[in-house]
C-alpha positions as CSV (number, residue, x, y, z in Angstrom):
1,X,29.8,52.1,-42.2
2,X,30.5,49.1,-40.2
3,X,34.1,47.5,-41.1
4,X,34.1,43.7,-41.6
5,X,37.3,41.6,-42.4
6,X,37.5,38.2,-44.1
7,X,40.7,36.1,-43.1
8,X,41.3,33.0,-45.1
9,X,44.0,31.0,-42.5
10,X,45.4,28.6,-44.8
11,X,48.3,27.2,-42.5
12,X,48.6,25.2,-39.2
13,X,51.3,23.0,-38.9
14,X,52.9,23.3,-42.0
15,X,53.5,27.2,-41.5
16,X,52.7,28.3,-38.2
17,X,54.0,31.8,-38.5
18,X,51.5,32.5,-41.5
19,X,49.0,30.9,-38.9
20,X,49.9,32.7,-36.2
21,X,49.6,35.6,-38.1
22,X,46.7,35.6,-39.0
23,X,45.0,34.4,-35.7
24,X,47.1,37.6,-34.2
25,X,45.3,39.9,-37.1
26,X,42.0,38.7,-36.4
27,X,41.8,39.0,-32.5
28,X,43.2,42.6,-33.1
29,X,40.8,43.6,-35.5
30,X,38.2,41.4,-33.1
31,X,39.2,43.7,-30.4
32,X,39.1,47.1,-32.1
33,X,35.0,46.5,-33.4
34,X,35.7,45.1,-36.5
35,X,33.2,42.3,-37.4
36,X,36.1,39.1,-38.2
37,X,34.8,36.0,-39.8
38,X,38.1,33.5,-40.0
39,X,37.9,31.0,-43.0
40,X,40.1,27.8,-43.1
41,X,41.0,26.2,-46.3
42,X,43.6,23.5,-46.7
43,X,46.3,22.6,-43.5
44,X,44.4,25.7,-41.8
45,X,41.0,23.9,-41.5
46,X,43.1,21.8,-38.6
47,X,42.9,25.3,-36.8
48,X,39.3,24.8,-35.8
49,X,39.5,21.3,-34.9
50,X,39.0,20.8,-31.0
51,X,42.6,20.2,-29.2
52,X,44.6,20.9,-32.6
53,X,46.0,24.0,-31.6
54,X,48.1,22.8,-28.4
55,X,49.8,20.7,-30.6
56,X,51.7,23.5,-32.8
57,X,54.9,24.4,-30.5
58,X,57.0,25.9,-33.2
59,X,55.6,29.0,-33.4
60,X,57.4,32.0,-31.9
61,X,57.0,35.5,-33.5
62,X,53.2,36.3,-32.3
63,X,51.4,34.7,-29.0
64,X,50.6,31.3,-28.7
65,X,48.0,29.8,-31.3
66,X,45.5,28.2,-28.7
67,X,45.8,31.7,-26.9
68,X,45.0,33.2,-30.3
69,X,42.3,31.1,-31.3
70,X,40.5,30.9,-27.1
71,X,40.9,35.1,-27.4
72,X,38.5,34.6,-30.5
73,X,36.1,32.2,-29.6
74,X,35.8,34.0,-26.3
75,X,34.9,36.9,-28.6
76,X,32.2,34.8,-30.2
77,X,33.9,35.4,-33.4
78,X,32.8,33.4,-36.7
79,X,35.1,30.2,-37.7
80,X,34.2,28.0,-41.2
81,X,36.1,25.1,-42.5
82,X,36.2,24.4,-46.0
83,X,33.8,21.4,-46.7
84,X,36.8,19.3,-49.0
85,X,38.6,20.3,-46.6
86,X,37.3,19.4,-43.8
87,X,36.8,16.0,-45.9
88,X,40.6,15.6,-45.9
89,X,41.4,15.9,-42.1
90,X,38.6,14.1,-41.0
91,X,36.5,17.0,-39.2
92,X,33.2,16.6,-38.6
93,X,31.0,18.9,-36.8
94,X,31.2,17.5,-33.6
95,X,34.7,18.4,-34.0
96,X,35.2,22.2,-34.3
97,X,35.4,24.9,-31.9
98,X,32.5,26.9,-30.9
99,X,31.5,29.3,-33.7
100,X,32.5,27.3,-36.6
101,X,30.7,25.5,-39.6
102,X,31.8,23.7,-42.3
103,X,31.1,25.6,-45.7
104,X,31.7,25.5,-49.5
105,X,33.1,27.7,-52.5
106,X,29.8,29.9,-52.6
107,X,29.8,30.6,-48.9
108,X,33.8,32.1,-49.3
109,X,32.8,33.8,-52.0
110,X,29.7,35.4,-50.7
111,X,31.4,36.4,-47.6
112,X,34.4,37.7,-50.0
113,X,32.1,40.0,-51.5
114,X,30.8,41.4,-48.5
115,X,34.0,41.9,-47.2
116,X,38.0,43.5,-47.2
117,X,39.8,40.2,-47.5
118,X,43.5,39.2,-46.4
119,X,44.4,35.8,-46.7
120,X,47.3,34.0,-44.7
């Protein structure tokens, strides 16, 4: 049975522990064959937004998030953004990292489904 993790980041700024968290949780499971798709809902659809990430300096109880999120995109691990959400910051597709799309309700819950699901 192949193991695949959902992680719904829903923190940048306003918590960058929980963010940082769940970035760290990711690339670890990333790393030990687990198939990780990240989803980003609210202030944690900034996370997938090009150059974001250098701006969070607060954080300080797992590695740095732009080391976090390079670690995963080098993995060719899957990002989405909430659409609304992505509404909100102003992210459009020519925005996000490599790996990410923009996607609704149905797409979380579809992945959900197919999935063990922590969310951050």
């Amino acid at each position: 049975m192949d193991k695949k993790l959902l992680i719904i980041a829903t923190h940048s700024f306003d918590a960058p522990e929980r963010a940082g968290a769940a970035l760290a949780i990711a690339s670890t499971a990333a790393a030990s064959g687990v198939d990780v798709i990240v989803f980003t809902i609210n202030e944690g659809a900034l996370l997938v937004k090009k150059g974001f990430a250098e701006t969070i300096k607060e954080q300080k109880a797992f590695p740095p998030i732009k080391d976090l999120l390079a670690t995963l995109v080098e993995m060719e691990q899957k990002f989405y953004v909430c659409t609304p959400c992505a509404k909100q910051f102003d992210i459009g597709p020519e925005d996000l990292l490599p790996n990410t799309e923009i996607a609704g309700a149905q797409t979380l819950v579809d992945l959900a489904m197919d999935r063990e699901v922590m969310t951050f």
